[in-house]
C-alpha positions as CSV (number, residue, x, y, z in Angstrom):
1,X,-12.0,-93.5,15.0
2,X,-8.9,-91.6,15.6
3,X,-7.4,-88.8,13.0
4,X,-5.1,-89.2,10.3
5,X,-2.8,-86.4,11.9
6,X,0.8,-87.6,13.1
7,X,0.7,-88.8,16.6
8,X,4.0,-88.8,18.8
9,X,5.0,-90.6,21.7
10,X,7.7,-89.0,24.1
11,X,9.6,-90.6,26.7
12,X,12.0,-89.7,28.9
13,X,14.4,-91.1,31.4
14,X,16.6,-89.2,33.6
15,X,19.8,-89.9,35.7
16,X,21.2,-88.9,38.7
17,X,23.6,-85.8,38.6
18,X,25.9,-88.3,41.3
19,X,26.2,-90.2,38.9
20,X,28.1,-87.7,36.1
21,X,25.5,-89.2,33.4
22,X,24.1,-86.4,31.2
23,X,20.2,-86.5,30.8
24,X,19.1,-88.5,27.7
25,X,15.8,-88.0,25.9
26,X,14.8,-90.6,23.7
27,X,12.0,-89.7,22.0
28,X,9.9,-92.4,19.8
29,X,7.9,-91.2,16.6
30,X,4.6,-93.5,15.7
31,X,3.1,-92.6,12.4
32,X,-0.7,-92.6,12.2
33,X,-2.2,-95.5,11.6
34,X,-5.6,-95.8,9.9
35,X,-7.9,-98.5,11.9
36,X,-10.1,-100.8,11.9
37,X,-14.2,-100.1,12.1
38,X,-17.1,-101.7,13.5
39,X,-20.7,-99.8,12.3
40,X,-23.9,-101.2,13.0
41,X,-26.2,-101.7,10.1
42,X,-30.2,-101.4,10.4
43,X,-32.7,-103.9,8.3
44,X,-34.7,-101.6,5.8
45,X,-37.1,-104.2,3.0
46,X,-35.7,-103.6,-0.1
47,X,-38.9,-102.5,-1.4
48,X,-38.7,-99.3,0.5
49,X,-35.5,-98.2,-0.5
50,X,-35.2,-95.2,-3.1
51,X,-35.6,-95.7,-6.4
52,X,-32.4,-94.4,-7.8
53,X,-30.4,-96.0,-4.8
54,X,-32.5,-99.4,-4.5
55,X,-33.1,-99.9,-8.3
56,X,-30.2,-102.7,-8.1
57,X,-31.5,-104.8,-5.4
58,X,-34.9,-105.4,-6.7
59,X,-33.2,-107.8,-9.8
60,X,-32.4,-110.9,-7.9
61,X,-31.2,-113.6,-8.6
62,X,-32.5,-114.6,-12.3
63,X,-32.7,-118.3,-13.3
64,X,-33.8,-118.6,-17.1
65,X,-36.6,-121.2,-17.9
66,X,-37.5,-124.0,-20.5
67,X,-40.1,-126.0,-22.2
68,X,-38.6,-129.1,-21.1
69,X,-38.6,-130.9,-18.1
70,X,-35.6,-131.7,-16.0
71,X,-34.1,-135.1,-16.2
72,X,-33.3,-135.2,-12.5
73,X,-36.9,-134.5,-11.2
74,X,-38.1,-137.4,-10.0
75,X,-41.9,-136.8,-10.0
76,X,-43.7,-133.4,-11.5
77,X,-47.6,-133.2,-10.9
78,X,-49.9,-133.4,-13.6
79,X,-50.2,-129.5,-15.0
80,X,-53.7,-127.8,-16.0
81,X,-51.2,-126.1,-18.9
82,X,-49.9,-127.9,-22.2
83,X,-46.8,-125.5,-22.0
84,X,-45.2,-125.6,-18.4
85,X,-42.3,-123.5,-17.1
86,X,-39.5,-125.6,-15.8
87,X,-36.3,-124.3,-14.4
88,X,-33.1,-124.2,-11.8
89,X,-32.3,-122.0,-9.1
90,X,-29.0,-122.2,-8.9
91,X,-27.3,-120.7,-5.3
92,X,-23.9,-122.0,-5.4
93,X,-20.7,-119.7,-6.0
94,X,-21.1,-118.4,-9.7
95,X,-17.6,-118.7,-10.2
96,X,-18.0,-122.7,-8.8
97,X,-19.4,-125.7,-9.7
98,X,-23.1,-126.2,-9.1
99,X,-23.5,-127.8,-5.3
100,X,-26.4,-130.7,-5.1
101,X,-26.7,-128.5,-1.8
102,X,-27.7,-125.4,-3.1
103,X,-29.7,-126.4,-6.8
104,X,-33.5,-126.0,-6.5
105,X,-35.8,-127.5,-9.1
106,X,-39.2,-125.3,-9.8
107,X,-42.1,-125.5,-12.3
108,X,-44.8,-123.0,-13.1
109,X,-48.5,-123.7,-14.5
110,X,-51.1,-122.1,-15.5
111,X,-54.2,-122.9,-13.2
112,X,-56.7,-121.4,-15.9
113,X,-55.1,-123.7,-18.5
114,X,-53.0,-123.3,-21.0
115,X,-52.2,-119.0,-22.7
116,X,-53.9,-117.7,-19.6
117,X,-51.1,-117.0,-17.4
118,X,-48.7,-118.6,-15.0
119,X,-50.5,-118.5,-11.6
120,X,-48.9,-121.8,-9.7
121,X,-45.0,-122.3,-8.5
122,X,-44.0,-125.4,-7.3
123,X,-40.5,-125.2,-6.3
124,X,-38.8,-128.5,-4.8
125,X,-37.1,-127.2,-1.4
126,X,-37.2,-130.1,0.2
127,X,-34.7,-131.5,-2.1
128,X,-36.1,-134.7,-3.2
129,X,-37.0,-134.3,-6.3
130,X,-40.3,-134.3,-6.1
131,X,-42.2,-131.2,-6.7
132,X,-45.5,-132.5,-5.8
133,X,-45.1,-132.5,-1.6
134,X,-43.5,-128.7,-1.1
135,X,-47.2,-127.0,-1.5
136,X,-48.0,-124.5,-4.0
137,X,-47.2,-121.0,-4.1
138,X,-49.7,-118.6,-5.5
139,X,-49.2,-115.2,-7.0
140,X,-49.7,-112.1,-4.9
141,X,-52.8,-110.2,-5.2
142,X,-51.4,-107.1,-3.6
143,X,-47.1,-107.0,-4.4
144,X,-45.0,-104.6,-2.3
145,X,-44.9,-101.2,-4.2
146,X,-41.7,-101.0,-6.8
147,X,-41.8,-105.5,-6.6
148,X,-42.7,-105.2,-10.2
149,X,-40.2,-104.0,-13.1
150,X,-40.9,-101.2,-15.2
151,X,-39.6,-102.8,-17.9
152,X,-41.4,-102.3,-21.7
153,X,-41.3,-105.9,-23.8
154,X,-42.9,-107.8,-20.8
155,X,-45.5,-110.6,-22.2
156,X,-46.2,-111.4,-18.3
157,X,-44.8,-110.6,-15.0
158,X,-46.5,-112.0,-11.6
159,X,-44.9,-111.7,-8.1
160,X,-45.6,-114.8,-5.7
161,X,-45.8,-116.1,-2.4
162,X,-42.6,-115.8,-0.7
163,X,-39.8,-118.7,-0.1
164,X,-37.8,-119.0,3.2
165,X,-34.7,-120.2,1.5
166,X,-32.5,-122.0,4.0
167,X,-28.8,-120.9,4.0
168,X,-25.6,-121.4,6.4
169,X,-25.5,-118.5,8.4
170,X,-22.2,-118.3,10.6
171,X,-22.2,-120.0,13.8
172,X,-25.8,-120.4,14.1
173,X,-25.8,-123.2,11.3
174,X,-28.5,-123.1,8.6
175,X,-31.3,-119.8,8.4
176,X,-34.2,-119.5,6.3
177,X,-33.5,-116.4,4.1
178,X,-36.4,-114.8,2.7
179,X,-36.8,-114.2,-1.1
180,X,-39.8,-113.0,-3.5
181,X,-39.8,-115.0,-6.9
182,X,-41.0,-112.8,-9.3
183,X,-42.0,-114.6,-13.4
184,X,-41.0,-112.5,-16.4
185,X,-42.5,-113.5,-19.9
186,X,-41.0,-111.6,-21.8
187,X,-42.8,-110.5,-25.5
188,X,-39.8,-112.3,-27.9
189,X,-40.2,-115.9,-25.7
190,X,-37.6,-115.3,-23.1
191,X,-38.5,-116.9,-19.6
192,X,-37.4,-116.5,-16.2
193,X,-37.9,-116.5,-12.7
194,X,-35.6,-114.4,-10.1
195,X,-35.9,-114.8,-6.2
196,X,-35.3,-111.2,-5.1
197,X,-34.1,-110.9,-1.4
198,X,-36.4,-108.9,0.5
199,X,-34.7,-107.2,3.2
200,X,-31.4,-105.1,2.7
201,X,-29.3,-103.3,5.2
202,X,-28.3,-100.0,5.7
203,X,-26.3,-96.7,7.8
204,X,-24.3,-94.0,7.5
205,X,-20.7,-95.0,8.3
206,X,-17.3,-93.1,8.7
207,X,-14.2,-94.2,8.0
208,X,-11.1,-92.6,6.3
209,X,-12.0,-88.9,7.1
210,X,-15.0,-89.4,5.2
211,X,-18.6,-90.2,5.4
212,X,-20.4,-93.2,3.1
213,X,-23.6,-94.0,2.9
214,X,-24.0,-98.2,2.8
215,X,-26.0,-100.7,1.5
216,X,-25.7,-104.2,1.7
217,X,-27.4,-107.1,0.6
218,X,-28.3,-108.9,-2.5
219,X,-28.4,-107.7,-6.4
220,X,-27.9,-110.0,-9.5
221,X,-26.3,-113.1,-6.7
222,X,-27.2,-114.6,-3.8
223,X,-25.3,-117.5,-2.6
224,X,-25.9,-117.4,1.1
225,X,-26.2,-114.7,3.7
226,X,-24.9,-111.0,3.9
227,X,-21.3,-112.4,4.7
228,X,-20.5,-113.7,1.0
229,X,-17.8,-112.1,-1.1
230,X,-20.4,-111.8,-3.9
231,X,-22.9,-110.0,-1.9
232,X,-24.0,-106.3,-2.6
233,X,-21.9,-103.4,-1.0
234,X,-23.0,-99.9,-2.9
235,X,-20.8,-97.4,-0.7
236,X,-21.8,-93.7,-1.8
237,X,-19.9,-90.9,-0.5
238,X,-22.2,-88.8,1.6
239,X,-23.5,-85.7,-0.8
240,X,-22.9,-87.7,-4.3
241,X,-25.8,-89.9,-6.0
242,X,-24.2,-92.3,-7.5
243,X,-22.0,-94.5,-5.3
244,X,-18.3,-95.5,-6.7
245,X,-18.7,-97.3,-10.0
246,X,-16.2,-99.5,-11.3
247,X,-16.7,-103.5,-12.3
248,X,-16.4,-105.2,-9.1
249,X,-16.5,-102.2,-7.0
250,X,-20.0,-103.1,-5.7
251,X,-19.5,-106.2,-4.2
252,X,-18.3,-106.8,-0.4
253,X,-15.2,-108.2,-1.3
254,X,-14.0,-105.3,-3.4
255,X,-11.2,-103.4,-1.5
256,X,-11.4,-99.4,-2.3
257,X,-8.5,-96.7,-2.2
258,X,-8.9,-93.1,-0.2
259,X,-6.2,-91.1,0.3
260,X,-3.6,-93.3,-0.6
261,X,-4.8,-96.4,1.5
262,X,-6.4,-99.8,0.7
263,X,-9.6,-100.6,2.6
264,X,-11.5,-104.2,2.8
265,X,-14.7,-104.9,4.0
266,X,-16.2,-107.7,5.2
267,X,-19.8,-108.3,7.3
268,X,-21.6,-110.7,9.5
269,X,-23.5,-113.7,8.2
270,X,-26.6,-111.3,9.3
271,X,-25.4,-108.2,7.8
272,X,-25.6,-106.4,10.9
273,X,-22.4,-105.0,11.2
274,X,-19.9,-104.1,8.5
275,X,-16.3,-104.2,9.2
276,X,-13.7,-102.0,7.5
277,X,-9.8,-102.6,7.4
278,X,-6.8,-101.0,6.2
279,X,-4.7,-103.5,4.1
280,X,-1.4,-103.5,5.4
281,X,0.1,-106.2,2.8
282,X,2.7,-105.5,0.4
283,X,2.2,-103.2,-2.7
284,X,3.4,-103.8,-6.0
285,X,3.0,-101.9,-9.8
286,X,0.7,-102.1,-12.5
287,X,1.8,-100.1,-16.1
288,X,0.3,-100.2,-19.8
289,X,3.2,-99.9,-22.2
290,X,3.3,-99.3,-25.3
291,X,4.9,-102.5,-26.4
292,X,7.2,-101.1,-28.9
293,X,4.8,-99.4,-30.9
294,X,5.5,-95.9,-32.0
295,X,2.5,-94.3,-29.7
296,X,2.8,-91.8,-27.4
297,X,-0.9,-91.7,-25.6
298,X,-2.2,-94.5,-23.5
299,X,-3.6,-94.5,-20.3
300,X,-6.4,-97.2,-18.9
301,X,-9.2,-97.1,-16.2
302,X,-11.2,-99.9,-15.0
303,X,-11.0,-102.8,-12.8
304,X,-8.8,-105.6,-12.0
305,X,-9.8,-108.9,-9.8
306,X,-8.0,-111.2,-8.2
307,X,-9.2,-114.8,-7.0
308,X,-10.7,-112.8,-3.2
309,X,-11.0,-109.0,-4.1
310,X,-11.5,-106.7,-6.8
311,X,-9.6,-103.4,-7.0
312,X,-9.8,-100.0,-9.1
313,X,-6.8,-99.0,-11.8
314,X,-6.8,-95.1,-11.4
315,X,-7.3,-92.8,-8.4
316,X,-11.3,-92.2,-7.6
317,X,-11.8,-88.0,-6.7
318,X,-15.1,-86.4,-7.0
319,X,-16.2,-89.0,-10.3
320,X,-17.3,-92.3,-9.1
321,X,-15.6,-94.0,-11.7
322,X,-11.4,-94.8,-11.6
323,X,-9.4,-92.1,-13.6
324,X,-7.2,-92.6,-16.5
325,X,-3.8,-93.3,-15.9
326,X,-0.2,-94.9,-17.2
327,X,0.9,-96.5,-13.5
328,X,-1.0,-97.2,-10.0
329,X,0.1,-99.4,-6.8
330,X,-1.8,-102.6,-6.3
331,X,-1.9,-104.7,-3.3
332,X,0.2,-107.7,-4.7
333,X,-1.7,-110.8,-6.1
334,X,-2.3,-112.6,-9.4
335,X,-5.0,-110.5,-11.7
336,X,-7.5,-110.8,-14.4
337,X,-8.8,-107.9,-16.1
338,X,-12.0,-107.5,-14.6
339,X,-13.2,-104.6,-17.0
340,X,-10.9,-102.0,-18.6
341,X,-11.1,-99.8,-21.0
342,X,-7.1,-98.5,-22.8
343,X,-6.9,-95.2,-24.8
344,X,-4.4,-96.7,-27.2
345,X,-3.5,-93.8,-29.4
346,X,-6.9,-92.8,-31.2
347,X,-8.1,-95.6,-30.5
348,X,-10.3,-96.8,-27.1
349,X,-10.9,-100.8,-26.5
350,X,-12.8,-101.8,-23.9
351,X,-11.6,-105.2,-22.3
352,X,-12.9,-107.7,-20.3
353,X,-12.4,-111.2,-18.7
354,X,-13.5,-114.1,-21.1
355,X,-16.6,-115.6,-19.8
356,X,-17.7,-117.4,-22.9
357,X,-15.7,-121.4,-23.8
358,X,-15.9,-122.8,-27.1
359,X,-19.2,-123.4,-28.0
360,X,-20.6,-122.5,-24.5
361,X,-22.1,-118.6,-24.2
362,X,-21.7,-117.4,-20.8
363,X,-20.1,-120.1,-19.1
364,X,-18.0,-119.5,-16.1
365,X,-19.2,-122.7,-13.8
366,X,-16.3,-124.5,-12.9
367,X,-14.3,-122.9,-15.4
368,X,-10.4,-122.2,-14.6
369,X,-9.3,-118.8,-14.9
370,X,-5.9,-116.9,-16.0
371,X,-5.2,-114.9,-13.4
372,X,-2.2,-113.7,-15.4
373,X,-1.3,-110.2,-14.5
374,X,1.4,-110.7,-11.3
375,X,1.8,-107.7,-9.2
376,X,4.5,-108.1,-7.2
377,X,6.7,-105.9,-4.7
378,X,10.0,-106.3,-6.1
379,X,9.1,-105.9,-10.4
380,X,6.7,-103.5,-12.3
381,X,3.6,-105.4,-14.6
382,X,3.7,-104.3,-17.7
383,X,0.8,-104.5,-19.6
384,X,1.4,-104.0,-23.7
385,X,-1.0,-106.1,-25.1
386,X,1.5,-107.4,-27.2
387,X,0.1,-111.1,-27.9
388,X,-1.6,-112.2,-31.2
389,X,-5.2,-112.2,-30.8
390,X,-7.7,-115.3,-31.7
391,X,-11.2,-115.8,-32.5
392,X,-12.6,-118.0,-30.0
393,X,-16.9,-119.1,-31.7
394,X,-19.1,-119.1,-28.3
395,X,-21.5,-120.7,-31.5
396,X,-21.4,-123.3,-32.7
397,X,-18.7,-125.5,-31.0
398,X,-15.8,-127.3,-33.4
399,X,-17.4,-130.4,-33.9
400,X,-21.3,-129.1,-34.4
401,X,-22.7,-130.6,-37.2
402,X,-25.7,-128.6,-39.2
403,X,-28.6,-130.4,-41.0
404,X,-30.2,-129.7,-43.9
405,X,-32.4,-126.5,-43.2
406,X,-31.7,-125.9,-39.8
407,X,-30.8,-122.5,-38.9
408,X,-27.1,-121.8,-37.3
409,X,-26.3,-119.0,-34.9
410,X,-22.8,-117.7,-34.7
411,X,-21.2,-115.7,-32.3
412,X,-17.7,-115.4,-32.2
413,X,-15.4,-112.9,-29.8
414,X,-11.9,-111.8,-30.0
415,X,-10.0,-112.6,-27.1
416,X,-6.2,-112.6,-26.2
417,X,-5.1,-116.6,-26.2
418,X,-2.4,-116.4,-23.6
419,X,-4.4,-113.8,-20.9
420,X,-7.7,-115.2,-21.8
421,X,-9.1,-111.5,-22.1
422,X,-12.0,-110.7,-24.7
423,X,-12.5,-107.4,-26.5
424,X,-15.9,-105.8,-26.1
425,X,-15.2,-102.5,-27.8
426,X,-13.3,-101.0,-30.6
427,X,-13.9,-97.1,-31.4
428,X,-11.7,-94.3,-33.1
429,X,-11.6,-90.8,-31.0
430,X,-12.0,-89.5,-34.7
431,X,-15.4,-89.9,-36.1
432,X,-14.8,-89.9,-39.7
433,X,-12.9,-93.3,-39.2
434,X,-16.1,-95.2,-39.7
435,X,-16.8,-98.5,-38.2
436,X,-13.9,-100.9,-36.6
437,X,-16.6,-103.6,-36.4
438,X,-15.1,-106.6,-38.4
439,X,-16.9,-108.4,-41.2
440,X,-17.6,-111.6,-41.2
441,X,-17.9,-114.3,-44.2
442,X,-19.3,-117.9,-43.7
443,X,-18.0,-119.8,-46.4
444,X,-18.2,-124.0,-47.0
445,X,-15.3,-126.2,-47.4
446,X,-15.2,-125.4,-50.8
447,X,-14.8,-121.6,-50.7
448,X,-18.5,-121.5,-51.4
449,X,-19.3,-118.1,-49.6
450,X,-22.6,-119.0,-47.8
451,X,-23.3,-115.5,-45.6
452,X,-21.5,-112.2,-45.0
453,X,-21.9,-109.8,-42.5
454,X,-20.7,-107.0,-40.0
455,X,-20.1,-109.0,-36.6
456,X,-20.5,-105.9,-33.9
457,X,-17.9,-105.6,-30.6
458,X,-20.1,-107.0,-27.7
């Protein structure tokens, strides 16, 4: 790849002395370009990557689980346990709406019968409904080392027979990818299954005067081959353990700033290659303000993403995480606040994008998002966080209705109305400030007061 240095190209032309013309020099200055890079990328199994590096990619995909069947199967087989596992595998974009295409029904039973452990998968990947004709997947006697999680509150956790998923991979149409689905029972009732990918790809690349080490491959997503803007990039400069950290930054559609340039990536549907480019688009400007408010200190760190990349606020040095700061150039595009946390005065908030609707935890399918923060060339965005807040209830929705002695969950977040942003955090720099958590009272139509409580940031 060529240096950064200035590189100049001379030319000269020369006339005749007949003809009375002085010699003229014209001389032509090209400034340095950064370029584009091609590195190869070798196939490692995920199981044999390090821990500390790896740890990530061993997730997968999760899909949580019930204790009822699925309306849309068609025909499940008769199950040697009274209390089967059912559940979707959902592959489509996250940020989408599911694809027939790309939903994969499953069941788990318990060959033994039922409280002696969930030994059988039947998962329907011949799409038709049917979960009696795909064969039955057994659980590993011997899982790759580091297949199972070390995690504490586990009731069960069994690692079985492994899928050949079938994807669209470039030109070359659809590919079987290869997955592990690994069962977690965990000790409160939680279910679920995730299908881990099982091979990963790695090198050493160089690019911007400075050497990364890469992988690539799947984490907590997988909807397709190594090509998809949601798949796994973990870029680490060579030397440092932890690769750069910032929400968003470890995905393959991230774009990442060194030394005052924009870089994308991008790979092949096989993941053997990885291909970095400078952005050469437009820039624009991104400021907090303080909205009128008589404060002096605030600066904010974090992410932002846009509807195709994600991108840092604040300059990355040796920390792997985005420094504070008031003002940074952006390439220009329309914004949500990925995650961000703003020193406002004493006070620190962490901010995210809303994810949950009303009456729906978590719910992003097919959900339109604000992409309200427009950076563009000609005018600063200022950010002062100056609109009136609302509480949005994830639980219960408006029109839930509670019986007599049933038992109602609420959860309720603070979000901004008009950017769609929720706050997760609320601390004081000074200690003696107690807790900004607000409290909560459940009162009936009446006024009757029914339940109070401290409802934490989350």
């Amino acid at each position: 790849m060529a240096g950064r240095g200035n590189n100049h190209m001379r030319f000269a032309m020369r006339v005749l002395p007949s003809l009375r013309i002085v010699a003229v020099v014209v001389v032509f200055a090209q400034v340095a370009r950064a370029e584009e890079g091609v590195f190869p990328l070798e196939e490692v199994s995920v199981f044999d990557l390090p821990k500390e590096a790896g740890q990530q990619f061993l997730i997968g995909q999760r899909s949580a689980c019930g204790d009822k069947p699925d309306p849309n199967v068609a025909v499940y087989p008769k199950f040697a346990s009274s209390q089967p596992i059912y559940g979707t595998a959902d592959f489509s974009d996250p940020m989408g709406s599911p694809e027939d295409g790309k939903l994969y029904r499953f069941a788990l039973d318990e060959s033994a019968g039922t409280g002696k452990g969930y030994d059988r998968l039947r998962f329907d990947l011949n799409h038709d409904l049917n979960l009696t004709n795909d064969g039955v997947l057994t659980v590993q006697k011997n899982p790759p080392a580091n297949a199972m999680l070390g995690y504490s509150n586990l009731k069960q956790q069994a690692c079985f027979e492994n899928l050949a998923i079938p994807f669209v991979c470039g030109s070359q149409g659809e590919r079987p990818l290869e997955m592990m689905p690994r069962l977690t029972v965990s000790s409160n009732g939680y279910k679920g299954l995730s299908l881990v990918t099982t091979k990963a790809r790695k090198s050493r690349i160089a690019f911007a005067g400075q050497k990364c080490d890469v992988l690539l491959g799947h984490c907590y997503i997988a909807s397709g081959w190594f090509d998809q803007p949601w798949t796994a990039l973990h870029l680490t400069p060579a030397g440092n353990s932890q690769p750069w950290n910032w929400w968003g930054g470890d995905r393959l559609n991230a774009m990442h700033k060194i030394d005052g340039t924009f870089y994308a990536f991008s790979a092949t549907p096989t993941g053997d290659k990885l291909i970095v480019r400078p952005y050469e688009g437009p820039l624009g400007t991104f400021e907090v303000g303080a909205g009128g408010r008589d404060i002096s200190q605030f600066e904010i760190t974090g992410s932002l993403r846009s509807e195709k990349t994600a991108v840092a606020v604040g300059d990355i040095s040796d920390d792997p995480r985005p420094a504070y700061t008031r003002s940074c150039r952006l390439p220009v595009g329309n914004y949500l606040f990925e995650y961000v946390t703003l020193q406002y005065g004493t006070l620190r908030i962490g901010i995210s994008m809303n994810y949950h609707a009303d009456g729906r935890r978590q719910h992003l399918k097919g959900r339109q998002l604000v992409y309200g923060i427009a950076i563009r060339e000609d005018k600063p965005f200022v950010s002062d966080f100056s609109n009136k807040p609302d509480v949005l209830f994830a639980s219960p929705a408006r029109d839930h209705r509670v019986k007599v002695g049933e038992e109602l969950t609420v959860a309720a977040v603070l979000i901004d109305p008009v950017q769609d942003f929720m706050i997760r955090d609320f601390s004081a720099a000074n200690e003696q400030s107690g807790s900004l958590d607000p409290k909560v009272t459940v009162a009936r139509a009446n006024g009757e007061i029914v339940a109070q409580g401290v409802m934490p940031f989350g």
